[in-house]
N, CA, C and O of each residue as an XYZ file, in Angstrom:
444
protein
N    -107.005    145.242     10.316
C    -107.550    146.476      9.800
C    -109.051    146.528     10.011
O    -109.679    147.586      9.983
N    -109.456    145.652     10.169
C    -111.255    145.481     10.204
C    -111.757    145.671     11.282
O    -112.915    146.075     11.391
N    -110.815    145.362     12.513
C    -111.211    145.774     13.727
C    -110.813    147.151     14.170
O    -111.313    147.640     15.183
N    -110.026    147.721     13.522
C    -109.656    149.429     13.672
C    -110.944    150.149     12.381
O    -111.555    151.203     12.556
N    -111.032    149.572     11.601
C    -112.583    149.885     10.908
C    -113.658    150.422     11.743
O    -114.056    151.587     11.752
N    -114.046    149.521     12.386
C    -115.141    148.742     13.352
C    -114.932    150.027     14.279
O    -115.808    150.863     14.497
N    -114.011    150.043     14.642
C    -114.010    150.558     16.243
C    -113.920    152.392     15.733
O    -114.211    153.343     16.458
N    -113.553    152.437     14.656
C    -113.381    154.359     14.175
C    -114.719    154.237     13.544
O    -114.783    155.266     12.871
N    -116.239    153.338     13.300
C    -116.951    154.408     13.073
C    -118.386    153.624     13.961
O    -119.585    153.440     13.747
N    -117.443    153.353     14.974
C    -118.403    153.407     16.457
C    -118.554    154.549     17.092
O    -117.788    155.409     17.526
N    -120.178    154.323     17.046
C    -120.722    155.979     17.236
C    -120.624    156.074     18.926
O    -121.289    155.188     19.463
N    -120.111    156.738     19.617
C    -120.216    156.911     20.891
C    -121.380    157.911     21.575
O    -121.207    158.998     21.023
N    -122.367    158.015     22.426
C    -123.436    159.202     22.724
C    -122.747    160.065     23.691
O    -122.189    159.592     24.681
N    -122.776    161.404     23.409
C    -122.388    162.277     24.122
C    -123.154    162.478     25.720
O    -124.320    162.462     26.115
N    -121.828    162.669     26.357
C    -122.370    162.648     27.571
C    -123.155    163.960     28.147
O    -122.416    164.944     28.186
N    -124.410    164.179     28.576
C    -125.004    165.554     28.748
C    -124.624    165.917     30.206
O    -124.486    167.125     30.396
N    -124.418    165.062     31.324
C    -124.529    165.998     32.716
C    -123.958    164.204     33.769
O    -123.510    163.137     33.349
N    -124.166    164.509     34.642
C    -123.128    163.561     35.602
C    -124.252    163.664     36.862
O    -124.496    164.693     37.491
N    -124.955    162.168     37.100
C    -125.745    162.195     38.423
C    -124.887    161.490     39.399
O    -123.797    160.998     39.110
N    -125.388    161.469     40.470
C    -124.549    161.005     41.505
C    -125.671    160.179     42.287
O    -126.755    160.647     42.636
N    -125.148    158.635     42.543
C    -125.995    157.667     43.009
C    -125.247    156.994     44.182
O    -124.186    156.382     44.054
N    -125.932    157.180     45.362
C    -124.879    157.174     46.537
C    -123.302    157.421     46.328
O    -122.379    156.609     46.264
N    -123.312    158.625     46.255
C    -121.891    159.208     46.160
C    -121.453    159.116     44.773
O    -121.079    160.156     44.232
N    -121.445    158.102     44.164
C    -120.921    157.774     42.952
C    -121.423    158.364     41.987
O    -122.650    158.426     41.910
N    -120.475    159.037     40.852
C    -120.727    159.582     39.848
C    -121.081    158.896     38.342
O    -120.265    158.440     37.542
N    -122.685    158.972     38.191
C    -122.653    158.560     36.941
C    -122.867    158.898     35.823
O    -123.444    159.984     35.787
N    -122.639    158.402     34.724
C    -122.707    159.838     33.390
C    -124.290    159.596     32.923
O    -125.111    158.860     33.470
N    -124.428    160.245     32.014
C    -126.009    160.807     32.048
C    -125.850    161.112     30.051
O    -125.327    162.152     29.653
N    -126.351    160.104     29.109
C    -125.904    160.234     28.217
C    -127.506    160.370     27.261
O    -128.595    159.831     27.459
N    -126.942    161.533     25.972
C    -128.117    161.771     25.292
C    -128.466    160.868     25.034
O    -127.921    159.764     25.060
N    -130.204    161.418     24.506
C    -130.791    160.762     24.303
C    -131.387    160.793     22.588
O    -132.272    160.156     22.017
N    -130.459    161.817     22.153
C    -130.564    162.363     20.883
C    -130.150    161.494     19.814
O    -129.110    162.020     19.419
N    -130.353    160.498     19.134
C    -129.507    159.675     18.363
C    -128.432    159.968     17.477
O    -127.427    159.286     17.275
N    -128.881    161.493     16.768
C    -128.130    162.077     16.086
C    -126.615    162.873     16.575
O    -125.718    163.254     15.823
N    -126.670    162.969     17.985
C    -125.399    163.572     19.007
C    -124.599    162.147     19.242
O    -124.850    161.151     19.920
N    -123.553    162.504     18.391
C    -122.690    161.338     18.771
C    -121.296    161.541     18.131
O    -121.092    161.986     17.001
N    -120.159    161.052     19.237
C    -119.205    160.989     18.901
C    -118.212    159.794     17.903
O    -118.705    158.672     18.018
N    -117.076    159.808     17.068
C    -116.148    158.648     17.195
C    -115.194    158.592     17.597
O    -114.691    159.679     17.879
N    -114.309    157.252     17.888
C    -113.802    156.947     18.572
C    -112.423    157.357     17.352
O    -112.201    157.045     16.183
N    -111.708    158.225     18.407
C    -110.210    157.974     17.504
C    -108.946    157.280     17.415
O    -107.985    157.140     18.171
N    -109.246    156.895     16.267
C    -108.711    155.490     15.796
C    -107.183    155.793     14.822
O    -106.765    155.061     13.925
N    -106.711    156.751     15.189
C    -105.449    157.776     13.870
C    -104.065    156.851     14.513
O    -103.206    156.400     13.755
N    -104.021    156.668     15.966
C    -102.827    156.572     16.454
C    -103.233    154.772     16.671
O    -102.257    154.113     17.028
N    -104.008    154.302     16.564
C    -104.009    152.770     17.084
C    -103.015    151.505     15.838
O    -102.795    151.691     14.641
N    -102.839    150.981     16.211
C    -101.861    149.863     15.298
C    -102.476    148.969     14.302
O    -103.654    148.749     14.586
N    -102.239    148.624     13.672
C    -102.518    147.518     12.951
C    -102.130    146.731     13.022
O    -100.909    146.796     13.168
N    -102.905    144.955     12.982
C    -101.430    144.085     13.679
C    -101.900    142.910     12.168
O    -103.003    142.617     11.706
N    -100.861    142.602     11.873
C    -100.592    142.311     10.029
C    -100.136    140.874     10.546
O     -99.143    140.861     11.274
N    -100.866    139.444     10.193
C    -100.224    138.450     10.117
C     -99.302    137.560      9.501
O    -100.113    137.300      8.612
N     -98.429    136.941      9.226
C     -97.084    136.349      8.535
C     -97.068    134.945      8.449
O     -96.086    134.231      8.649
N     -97.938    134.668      8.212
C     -97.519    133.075      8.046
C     -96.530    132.689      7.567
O     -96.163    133.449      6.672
N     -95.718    131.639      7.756
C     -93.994    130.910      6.857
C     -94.249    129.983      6.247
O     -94.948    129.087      6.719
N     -93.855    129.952      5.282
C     -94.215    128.832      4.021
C     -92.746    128.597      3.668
O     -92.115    129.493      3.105
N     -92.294    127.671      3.912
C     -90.530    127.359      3.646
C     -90.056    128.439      4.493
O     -90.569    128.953      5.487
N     -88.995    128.667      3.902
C     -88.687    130.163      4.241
C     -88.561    131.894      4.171
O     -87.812    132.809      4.513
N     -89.970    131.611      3.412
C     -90.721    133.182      3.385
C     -91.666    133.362      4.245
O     -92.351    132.434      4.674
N     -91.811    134.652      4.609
C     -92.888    135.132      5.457
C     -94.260    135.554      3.743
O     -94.017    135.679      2.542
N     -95.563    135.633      4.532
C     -96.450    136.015      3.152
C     -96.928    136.776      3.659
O     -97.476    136.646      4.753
N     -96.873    137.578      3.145
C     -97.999    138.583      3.442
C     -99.183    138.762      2.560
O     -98.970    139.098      1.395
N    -100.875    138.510      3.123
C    -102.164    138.531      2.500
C    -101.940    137.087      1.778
O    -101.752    136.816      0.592
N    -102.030    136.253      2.949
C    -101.537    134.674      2.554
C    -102.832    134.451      1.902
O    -103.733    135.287      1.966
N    -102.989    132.832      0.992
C    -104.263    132.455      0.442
C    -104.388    131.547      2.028
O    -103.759    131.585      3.086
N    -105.655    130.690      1.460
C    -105.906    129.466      2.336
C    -105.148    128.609      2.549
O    -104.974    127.987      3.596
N    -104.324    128.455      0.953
C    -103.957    127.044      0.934
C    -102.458    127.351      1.130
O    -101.616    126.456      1.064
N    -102.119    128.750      1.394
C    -100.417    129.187      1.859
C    -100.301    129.250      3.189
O     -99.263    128.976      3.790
N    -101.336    129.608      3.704
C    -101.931    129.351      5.085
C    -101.706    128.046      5.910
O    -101.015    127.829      6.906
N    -102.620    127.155      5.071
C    -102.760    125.663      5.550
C    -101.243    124.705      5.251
O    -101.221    123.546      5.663
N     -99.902    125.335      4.447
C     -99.062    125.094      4.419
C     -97.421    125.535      5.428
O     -96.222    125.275      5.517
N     -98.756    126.532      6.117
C     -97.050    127.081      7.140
C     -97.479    126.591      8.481
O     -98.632    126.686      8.901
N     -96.456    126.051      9.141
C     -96.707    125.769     10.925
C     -96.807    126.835     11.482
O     -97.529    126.719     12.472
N     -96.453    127.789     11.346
C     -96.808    129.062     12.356
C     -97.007    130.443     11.729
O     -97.099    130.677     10.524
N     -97.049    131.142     12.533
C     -97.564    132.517     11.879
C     -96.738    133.340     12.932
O     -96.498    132.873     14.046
N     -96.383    134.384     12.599
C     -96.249    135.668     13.207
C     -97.333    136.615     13.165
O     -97.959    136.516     12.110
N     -97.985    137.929     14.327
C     -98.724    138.915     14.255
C     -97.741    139.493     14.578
O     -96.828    139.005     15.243
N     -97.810    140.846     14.061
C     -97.080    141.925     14.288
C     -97.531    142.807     14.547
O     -98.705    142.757     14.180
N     -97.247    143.951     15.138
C     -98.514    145.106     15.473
C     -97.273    146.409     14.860
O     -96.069    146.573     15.054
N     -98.384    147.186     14.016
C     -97.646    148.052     13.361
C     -98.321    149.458     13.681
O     -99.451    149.687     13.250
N     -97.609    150.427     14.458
C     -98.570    151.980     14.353
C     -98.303    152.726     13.399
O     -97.317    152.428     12.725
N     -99.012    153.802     13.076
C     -98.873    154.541     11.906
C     -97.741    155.412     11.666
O     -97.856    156.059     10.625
N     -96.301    155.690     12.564
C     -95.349    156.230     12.376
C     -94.365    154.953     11.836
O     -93.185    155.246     11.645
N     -94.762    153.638     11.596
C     -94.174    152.652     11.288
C     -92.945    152.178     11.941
O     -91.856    151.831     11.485
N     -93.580    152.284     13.542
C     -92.880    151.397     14.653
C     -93.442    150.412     15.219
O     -94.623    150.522     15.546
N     -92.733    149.227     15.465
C     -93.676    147.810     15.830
C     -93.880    147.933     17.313
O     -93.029    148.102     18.186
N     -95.084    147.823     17.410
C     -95.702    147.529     18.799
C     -95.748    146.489     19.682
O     -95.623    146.546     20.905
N     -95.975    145.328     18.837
C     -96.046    143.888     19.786
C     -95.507    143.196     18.371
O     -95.425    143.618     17.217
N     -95.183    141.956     18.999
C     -95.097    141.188     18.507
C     -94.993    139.326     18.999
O     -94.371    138.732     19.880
N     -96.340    138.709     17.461
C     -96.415    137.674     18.998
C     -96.418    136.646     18.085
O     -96.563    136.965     16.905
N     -96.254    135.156     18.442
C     -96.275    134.137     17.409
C     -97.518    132.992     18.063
O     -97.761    132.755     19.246
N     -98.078    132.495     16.990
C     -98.737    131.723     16.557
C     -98.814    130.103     16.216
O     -98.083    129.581     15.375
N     -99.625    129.516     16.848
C     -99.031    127.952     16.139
C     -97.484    127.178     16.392
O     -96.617    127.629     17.140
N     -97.403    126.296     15.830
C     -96.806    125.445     15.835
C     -95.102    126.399     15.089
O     -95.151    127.414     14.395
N     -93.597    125.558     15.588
C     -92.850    126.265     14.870
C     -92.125    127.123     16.251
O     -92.583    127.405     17.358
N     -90.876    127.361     15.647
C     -89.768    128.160     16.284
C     -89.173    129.240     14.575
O     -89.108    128.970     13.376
N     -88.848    130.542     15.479
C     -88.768    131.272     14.920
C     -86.810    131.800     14.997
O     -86.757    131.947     16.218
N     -85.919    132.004     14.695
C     -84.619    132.947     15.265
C     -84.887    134.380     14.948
O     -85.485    134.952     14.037
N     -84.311    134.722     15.897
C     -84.468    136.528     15.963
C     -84.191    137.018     14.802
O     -84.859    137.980     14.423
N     -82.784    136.301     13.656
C     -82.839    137.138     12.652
C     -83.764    136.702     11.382
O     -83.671    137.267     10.292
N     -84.575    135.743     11.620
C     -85.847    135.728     10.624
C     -87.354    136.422     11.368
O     -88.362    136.546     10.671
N     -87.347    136.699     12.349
C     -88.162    137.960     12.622
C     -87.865    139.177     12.021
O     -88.689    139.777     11.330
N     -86.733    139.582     12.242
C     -86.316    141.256     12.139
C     -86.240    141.004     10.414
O     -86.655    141.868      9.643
N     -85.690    139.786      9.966
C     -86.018    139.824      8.572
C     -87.663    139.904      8.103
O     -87.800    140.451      7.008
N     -88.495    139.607      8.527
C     -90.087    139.219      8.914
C     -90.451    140.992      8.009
O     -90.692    141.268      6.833
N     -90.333    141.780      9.179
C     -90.631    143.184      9.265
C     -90.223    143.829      8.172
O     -90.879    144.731      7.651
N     -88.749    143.276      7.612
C     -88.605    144.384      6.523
C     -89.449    144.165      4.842
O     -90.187    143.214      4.587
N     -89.172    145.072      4.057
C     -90.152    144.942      3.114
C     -89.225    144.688      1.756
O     -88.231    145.311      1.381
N     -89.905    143.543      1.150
C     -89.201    143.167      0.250
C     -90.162    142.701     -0.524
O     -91.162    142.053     -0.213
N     -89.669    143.198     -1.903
C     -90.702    142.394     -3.497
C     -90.349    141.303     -3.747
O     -89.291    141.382     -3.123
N     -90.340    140.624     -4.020
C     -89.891    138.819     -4.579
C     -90.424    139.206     -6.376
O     -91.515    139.720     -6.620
N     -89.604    138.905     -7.245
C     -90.550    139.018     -8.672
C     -90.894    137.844     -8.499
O     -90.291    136.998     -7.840
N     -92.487    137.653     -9.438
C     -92.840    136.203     -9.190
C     -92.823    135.906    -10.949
O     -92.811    134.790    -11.470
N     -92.826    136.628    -11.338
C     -93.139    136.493    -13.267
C     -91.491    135.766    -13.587
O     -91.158    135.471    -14.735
Protein backbone atom coordinates (compact mmCIF):
# COMPACT_ATOMS: atom_id res chain seq x y z
CA UNK A 1 0.00 0.00 0.00
CA UNK A 2 2.89 2.49 0.59
CA UNK A 3 4.19 2.14 -2.68
CA UNK A 4 0.70 2.83 -4.43
CA UNK A 5 0.74 5.88 -1.76
CA UNK A 6 4.00 7.06 -3.08
CA UNK A 7 3.35 6.72 -6.60
CA UNK A 8 -0.63 8.53 -6.50
CA UNK A 9 0.77 11.66 -5.04
CA UNK A 10 3.75 11.88 -7.41
CA UNK A 11 3.49 15.10 -8.89
CA UNK A 12 4.14 14.69 -12.62
CA UNK A 13 5.02 18.37 -14.79
CA UNK A 14 2.85 18.97 -17.52
CA UNK A 15 4.08 18.70 -20.75
CA UNK A 16 3.92 22.30 -22.69
CA UNK A 17 5.07 21.62 -26.48
CA UNK A 18 7.33 18.76 -28.19
CA UNK A 19 10.96 19.82 -29.74
CA UNK A 20 12.52 17.78 -32.13
CA UNK A 21 16.36 16.98 -31.82
CA UNK A 22 17.65 15.31 -34.90
CA UNK A 23 14.42 13.98 -35.87
CA UNK A 24 13.53 12.82 -32.53
CA UNK A 25 10.76 14.05 -30.58
CA UNK A 26 11.27 15.48 -27.28
CA UNK A 27 8.83 16.69 -24.66
CA UNK A 28 9.32 20.14 -23.43
CA UNK A 29 8.00 20.25 -19.78
CA UNK A 30 6.81 23.30 -17.54
CA UNK A 31 8.54 25.11 -15.84
CA UNK A 32 5.78 26.24 -13.53
CA UNK A 33 6.04 24.24 -10.27
CA UNK A 34 2.58 24.70 -9.48
CA UNK A 35 1.31 22.85 -13.11
CA UNK A 36 1.35 19.42 -12.31
CA UNK A 37 -0.21 16.32 -12.76
CA UNK A 38 -0.92 12.74 -10.66
CA UNK A 39 -0.35 9.69 -11.47
CA UNK A 40 -3.49 7.40 -11.47
CA UNK A 41 -3.25 5.04 -9.09
CA UNK A 42 -7.50 3.82 -8.82
CA UNK A 43 -6.91 0.65 -10.97
CA UNK A 44 -3.26 -0.51 -9.71
CA UNK A 45 -3.10 -3.63 -7.16
CA UNK A 46 -2.08 -4.04 -3.96
CA UNK A 47 0.12 -6.89 -3.27
CA UNK A 48 -0.64 -8.06 0.63
CA UNK A 49 1.98 -10.47 2.17
CA UNK A 50 1.11 -14.00 4.05
CA UNK A 51 3.50 -15.34 5.97
CA UNK A 52 2.64 -19.29 7.47
CA UNK A 53 3.02 -19.85 10.93
CA UNK A 54 1.93 -23.66 11.38
CA UNK A 55 -0.82 -23.75 9.38
CA UNK A 56 -2.28 -20.32 9.12
CA UNK A 57 -1.61 -17.74 6.73
CA UNK A 58 -1.34 -14.00 8.90
CA UNK A 59 -2.23 -11.36 7.74
CA UNK A 60 -0.36 -7.80 9.19
CA UNK A 61 2.11 -10.41 10.73
CA UNK A 62 4.25 -9.07 13.95
CA UNK A 63 8.12 -9.57 13.79
CA UNK A 64 8.20 -12.31 15.82
CA UNK A 65 5.16 -14.22 13.57
CA UNK A 66 7.26 -13.30 10.84
CA UNK A 67 10.57 -14.66 12.14
CA UNK A 68 8.50 -17.89 12.88
CA UNK A 69 7.17 -18.85 9.31
CA UNK A 70 9.58 -20.35 6.46
CA UNK A 71 7.89 -18.67 3.78
CA UNK A 72 5.59 -16.12 2.81
CA UNK A 73 3.20 -15.68 0.07
CA UNK A 74 2.65 -12.01 -1.92
CA UNK A 75 -0.40 -11.75 -3.49
CA UNK A 76 -1.40 -9.00 -5.72
CA UNK A 77 -4.91 -7.85 -5.24
CA UNK A 78 -6.81 -5.09 -7.70
CA UNK A 79 -9.56 -3.13 -6.59
CA UNK A 80 -12.47 -5.21 -8.24
CA UNK A 81 -11.00 -7.97 -5.88
CA UNK A 82 -9.33 -10.17 -8.51
CA UNK A 83 -5.80 -11.61 -7.89
CA UNK A 84 -3.21 -10.47 -10.13
CA UNK A 85 0.03 -12.28 -9.38
CA UNK A 86 0.91 -14.36 -7.20
CA UNK A 87 4.37 -15.23 -5.93
CA UNK A 88 6.15 -17.04 -3.00
CA UNK A 89 8.84 -16.19 -0.85
CA UNK A 90 11.54 -17.93 1.20
CA UNK A 91 12.01 -21.09 2.25
CA UNK A 92 8.87 -23.81 2.20
CA UNK A 93 6.46 -25.53 -0.32
CA UNK A 94 3.08 -24.50 -0.59
CA UNK A 95 -0.21 -27.09 -2.21
CA UNK A 96 -2.56 -25.37 -4.41
CA UNK A 97 -5.33 -25.96 -1.95
CA UNK A 98 -3.58 -23.95 0.88
CA UNK A 99 -3.07 -21.09 -1.54
CA UNK A 100 -6.65 -20.78 -2.80
CA UNK A 101 -7.33 -21.32 0.96
CA UNK A 102 -4.56 -18.31 1.49
CA UNK A 103 -6.97 -15.77 -0.47
CA UNK A 104 -10.12 -16.44 1.16
CA UNK A 105 -11.18 -14.40 4.17
CA UNK A 106 -11.66 -15.77 7.36
CA UNK A 107 -11.93 -14.44 11.24
CA UNK A 108 -10.26 -16.91 13.64
CA UNK A 109 -11.84 -15.71 17.29
CA UNK A 110 -8.80 -15.26 19.29
CA UNK A 111 -10.63 -14.31 22.84
Amino acid sequence: MGVKICLGICEIPVVEDTRYDLGEPTPVFTTDEYRFRYLDVTQAPVVITLPRVGKYFVVDATLEEESCSKGKLAIGVAPAGSITSVDKLGRGCYQTRSIAASVQVRFIDTL
